[in-house]
C-alpha positions as CSV (number, residue, x, y, z in Angstrom):
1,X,-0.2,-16.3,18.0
2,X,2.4,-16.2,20.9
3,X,5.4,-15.7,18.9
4,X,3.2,-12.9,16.5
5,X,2.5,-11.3,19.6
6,X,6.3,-11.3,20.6
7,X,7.0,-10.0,17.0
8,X,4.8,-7.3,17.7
9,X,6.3,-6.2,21.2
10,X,9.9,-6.6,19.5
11,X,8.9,-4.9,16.5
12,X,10.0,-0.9,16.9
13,X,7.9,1.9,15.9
14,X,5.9,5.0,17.3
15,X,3.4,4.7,20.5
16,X,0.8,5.5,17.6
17,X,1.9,3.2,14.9
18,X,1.5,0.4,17.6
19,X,-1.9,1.9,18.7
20,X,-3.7,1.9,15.7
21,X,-2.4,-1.4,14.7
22,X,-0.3,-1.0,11.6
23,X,2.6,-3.1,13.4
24,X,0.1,-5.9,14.3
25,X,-1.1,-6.3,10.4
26,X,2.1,-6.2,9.0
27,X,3.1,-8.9,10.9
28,X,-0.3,-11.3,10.5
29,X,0.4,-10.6,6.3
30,X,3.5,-12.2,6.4
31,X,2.4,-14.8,8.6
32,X,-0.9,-15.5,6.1
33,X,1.9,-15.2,3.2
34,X,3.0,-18.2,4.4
35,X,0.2,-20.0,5.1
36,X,-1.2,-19.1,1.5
37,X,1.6,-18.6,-0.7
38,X,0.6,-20.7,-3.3
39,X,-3.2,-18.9,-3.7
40,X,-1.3,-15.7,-3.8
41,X,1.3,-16.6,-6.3
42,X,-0.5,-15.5,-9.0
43,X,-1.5,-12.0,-7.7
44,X,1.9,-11.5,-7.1
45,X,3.6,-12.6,-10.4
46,X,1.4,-9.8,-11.9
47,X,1.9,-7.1,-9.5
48,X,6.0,-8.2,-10.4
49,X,5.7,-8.1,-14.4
50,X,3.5,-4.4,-14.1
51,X,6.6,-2.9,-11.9
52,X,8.8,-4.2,-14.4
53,X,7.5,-3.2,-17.2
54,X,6.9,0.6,-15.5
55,X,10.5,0.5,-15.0
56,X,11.6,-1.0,-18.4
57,X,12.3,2.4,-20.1
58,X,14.0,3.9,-17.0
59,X,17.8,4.8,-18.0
60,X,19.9,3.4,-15.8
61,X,20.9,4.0,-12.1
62,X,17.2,5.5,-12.2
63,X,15.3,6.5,-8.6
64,X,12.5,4.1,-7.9
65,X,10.0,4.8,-4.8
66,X,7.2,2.2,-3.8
67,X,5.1,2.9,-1.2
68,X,3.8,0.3,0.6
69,X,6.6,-1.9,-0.1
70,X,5.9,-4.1,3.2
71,X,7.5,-7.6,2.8
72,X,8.4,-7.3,-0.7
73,X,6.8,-10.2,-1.6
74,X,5.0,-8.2,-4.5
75,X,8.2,-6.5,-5.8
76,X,10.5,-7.4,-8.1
77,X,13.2,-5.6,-5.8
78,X,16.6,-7.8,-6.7
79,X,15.5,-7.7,-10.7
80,X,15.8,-4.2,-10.8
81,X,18.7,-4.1,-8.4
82,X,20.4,-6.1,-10.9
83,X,19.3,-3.2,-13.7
84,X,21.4,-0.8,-11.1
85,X,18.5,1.2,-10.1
86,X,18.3,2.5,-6.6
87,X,15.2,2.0,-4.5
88,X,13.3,3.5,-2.1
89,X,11.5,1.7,0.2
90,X,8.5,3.3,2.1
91,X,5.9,1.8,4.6
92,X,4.6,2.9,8.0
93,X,7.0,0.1,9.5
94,X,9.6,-2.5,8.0
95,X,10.0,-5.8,9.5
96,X,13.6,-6.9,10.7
97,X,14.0,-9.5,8.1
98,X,13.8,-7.0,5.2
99,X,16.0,-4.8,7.0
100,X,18.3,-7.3,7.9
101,X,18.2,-8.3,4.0
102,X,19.1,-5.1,2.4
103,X,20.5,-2.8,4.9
104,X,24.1,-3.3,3.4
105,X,22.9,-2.6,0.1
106,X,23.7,1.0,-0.6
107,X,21.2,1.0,-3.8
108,X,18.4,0.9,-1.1
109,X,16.9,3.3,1.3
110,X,14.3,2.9,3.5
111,X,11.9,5.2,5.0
112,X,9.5,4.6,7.1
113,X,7.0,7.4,6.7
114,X,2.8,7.5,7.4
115,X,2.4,9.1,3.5
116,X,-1.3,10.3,4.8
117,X,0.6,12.7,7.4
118,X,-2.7,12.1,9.7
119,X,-1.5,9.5,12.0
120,X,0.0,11.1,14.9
121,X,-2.8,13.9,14.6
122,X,-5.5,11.0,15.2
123,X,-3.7,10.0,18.1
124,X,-3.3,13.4,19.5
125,X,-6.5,14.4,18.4
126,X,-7.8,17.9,20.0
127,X,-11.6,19.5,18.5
128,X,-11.2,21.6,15.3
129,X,-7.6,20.6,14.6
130,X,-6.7,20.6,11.1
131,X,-3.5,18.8,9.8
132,X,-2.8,18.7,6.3
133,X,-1.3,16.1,4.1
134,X,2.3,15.2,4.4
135,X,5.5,16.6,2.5
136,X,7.9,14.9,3.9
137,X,8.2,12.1,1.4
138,X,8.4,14.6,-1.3
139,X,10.9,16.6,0.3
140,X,13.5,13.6,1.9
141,X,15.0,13.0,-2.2
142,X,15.8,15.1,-4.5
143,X,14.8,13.2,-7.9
144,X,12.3,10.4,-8.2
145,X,11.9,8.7,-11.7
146,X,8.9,6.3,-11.0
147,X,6.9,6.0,-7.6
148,X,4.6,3.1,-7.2
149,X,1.2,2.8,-5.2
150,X,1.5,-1.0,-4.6
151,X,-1.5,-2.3,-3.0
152,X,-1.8,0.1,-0.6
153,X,-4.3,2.7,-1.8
154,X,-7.4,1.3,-0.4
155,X,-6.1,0.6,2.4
156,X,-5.0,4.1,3.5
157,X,-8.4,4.9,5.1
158,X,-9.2,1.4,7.4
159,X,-7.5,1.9,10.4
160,X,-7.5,5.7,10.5
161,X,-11.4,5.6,10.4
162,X,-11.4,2.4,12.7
163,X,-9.5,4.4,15.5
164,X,-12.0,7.2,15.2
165,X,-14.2,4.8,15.5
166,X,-13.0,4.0,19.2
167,X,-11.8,7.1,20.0
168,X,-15.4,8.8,19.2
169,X,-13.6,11.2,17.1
170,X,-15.7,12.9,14.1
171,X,-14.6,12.6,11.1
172,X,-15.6,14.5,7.5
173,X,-18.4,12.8,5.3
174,X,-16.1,12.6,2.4
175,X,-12.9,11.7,4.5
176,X,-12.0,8.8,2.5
177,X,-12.6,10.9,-1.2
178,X,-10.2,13.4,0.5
179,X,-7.5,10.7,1.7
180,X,-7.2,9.2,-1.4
181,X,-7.4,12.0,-3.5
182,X,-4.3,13.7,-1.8
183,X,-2.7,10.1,-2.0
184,X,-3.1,10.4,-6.1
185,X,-1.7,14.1,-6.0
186,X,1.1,12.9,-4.1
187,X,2.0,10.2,-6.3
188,X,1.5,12.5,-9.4
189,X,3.7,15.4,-7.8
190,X,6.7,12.8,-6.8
191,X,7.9,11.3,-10.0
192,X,7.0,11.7,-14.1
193,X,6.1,8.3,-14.0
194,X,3.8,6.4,-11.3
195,X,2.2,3.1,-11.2
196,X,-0.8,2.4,-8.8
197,X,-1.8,-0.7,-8.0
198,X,-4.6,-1.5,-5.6
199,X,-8.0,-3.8,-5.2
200,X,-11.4,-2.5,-7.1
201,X,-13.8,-5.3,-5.1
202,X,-13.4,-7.4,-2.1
203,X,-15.8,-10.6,-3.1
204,X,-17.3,-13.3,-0.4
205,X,-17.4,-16.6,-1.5
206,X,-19.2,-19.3,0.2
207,X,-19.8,-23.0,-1.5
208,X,-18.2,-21.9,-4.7
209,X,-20.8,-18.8,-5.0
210,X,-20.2,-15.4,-4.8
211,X,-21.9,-14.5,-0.9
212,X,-21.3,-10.4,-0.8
213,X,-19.7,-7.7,-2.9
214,X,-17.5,-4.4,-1.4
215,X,-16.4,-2.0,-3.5
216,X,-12.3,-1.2,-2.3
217,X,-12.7,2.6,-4.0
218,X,-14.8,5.4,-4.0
219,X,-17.0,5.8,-7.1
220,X,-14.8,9.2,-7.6
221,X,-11.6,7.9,-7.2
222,X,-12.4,5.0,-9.8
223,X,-13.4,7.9,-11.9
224,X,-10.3,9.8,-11.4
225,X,-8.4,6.9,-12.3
226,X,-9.9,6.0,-15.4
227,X,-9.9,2.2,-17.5
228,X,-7.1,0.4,-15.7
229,X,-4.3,-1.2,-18.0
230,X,-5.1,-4.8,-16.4
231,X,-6.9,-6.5,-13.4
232,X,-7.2,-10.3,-12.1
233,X,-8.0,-11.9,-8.9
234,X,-6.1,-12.3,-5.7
235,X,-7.3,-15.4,-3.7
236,X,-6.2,-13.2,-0.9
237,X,-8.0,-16.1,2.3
238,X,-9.1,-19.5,0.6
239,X,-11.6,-21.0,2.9
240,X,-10.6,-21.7,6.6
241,X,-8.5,-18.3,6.8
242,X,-11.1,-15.9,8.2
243,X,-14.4,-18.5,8.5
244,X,-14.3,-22.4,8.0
245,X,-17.1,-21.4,4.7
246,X,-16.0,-18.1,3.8
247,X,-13.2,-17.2,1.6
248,X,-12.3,-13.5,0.2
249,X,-11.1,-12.6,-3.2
250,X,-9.8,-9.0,-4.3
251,X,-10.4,-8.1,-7.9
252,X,-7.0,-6.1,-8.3
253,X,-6.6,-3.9,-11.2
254,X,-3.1,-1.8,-12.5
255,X,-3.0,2.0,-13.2
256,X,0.5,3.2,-15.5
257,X,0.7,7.2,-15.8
258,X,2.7,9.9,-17.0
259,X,3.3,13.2,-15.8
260,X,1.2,14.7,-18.6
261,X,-1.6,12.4,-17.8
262,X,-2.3,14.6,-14.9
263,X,-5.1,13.7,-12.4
264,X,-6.5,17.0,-12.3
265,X,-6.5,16.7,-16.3
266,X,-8.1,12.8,-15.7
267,X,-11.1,13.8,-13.3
């Protein structure tokens, strides 16, 4: 905990990024990643083979975005380095090792970017403000070929609603419908090609039996997205990880679409 906590001071980013605790999760990931690499292996061989497979009819030295790219653990980013695509690397904050990694490689950029465009607003939140959605990932490159959504989509609305939360700030009813709605718009406006992959259920085991369901989606947003392609399990914390009897499993699922598979045309 001392040297995450020294990670997290050392660790650059915006007064809000800090505040509303996206620099402290990134860190504690990577620090479960290691502890459970093994029970994750699986979930992220998958989430490998779909962005491969997305990108196998790319032509070459083709512009690939992922967004929520984090530690990379997920992506197959030196496979398709080797297929001489460049890569663009987007997340609220990138940890110095991945930095440190691929900062020489001039087939990758990185941006760090909060893709809702709601953050700071939060943080400098004033009665009857209205900020809408973010452009500035669309309008940073020129040509995108494929953007992925990778495991990130649920997660968009947590800490945002949390920090309202604390801060006593009202939000909309539907906030979360409207958050990641925009976040599918996005993805469909950026590239002809985008991949989404994200958790369906969170699932509380205790004693080998399933304790308590979540659904990770909107019922909408499920329905927007249609069948998925594929979904398994990620043994995201085997017991003793967040309670000595409790362990959590995410039923992931895998979303490939085209640009004439439009979401407006899909809902």
């Amino acid at each position: 905990m001392i040297l995450e906590a020294l990670h997290h001071f050392l660790t650059p980013a915006a007064k809000e990024i800090k505040t509303l605790g996206f620099v402290r999760e990134s860190i504690a990931i990577e620090a479960r990643y290691k502890r459970c690499r093994h029970a994750w292996k699986g979930h992220l061989d998958k989430c490998q083979q779909h962005i491969l497979t997305a990108a196998s009819d790319l032509k070459e030295k083709a512009t690939i975005m992922i967004i929520g790219s984090g530690a990379l653990h997920d992506a197959p980013v030196d496979e398709l380095l080797l297929l001489g695509h460049r890569i663009v690397l987007v997340d609220i904050v990138h940890l110095a090792k991945i930095r440190r990694k691929y900062t020489q490689n001039d087939q990758i950029t990185f941006l760090e970017q909060d893709v809702t465009g709601l953050i700071k607003p939060l943080f400098d939140w004033q009665e009857g403000a209205r900020s809408p959605m973010a452009t500035e990932v669309r309008n940073k490159l020129a040509k995108i070929d494929l953007v992925i959504s990778l495991n990130i989509l649920s997660q968009l609305p947590i800490n945002l609603i949390k920090y309202a939360a604390r801060q006593n700030i009202p939000l909309p009813n539907d906030f979360e419908n409207i958050l990641l709605g925009n976040h599918l718009d996005l993805l469909h406006n950026l590239a002809p090609k985008h991949l989404i992959i994200s958790d369906l259920e969170r699932q509380y085991w205790v004693d080998g039996e399933t304790a308590k369901r979540e659904t990770a989606l909107p019922k909408n947003i499920c329905q927007r997205l249609q069948k998925p392609c594929d979904t398994w399990d990620w043994h995201i914390a085997p017991k003793g990880e967040l309670d000595k009897d409790i362990s959590l499993l995410h039923k992931v699922a895998c979303w490939p679409h085209a640009k004439q598979e439009s979401f407006s045309s899909l809902a």
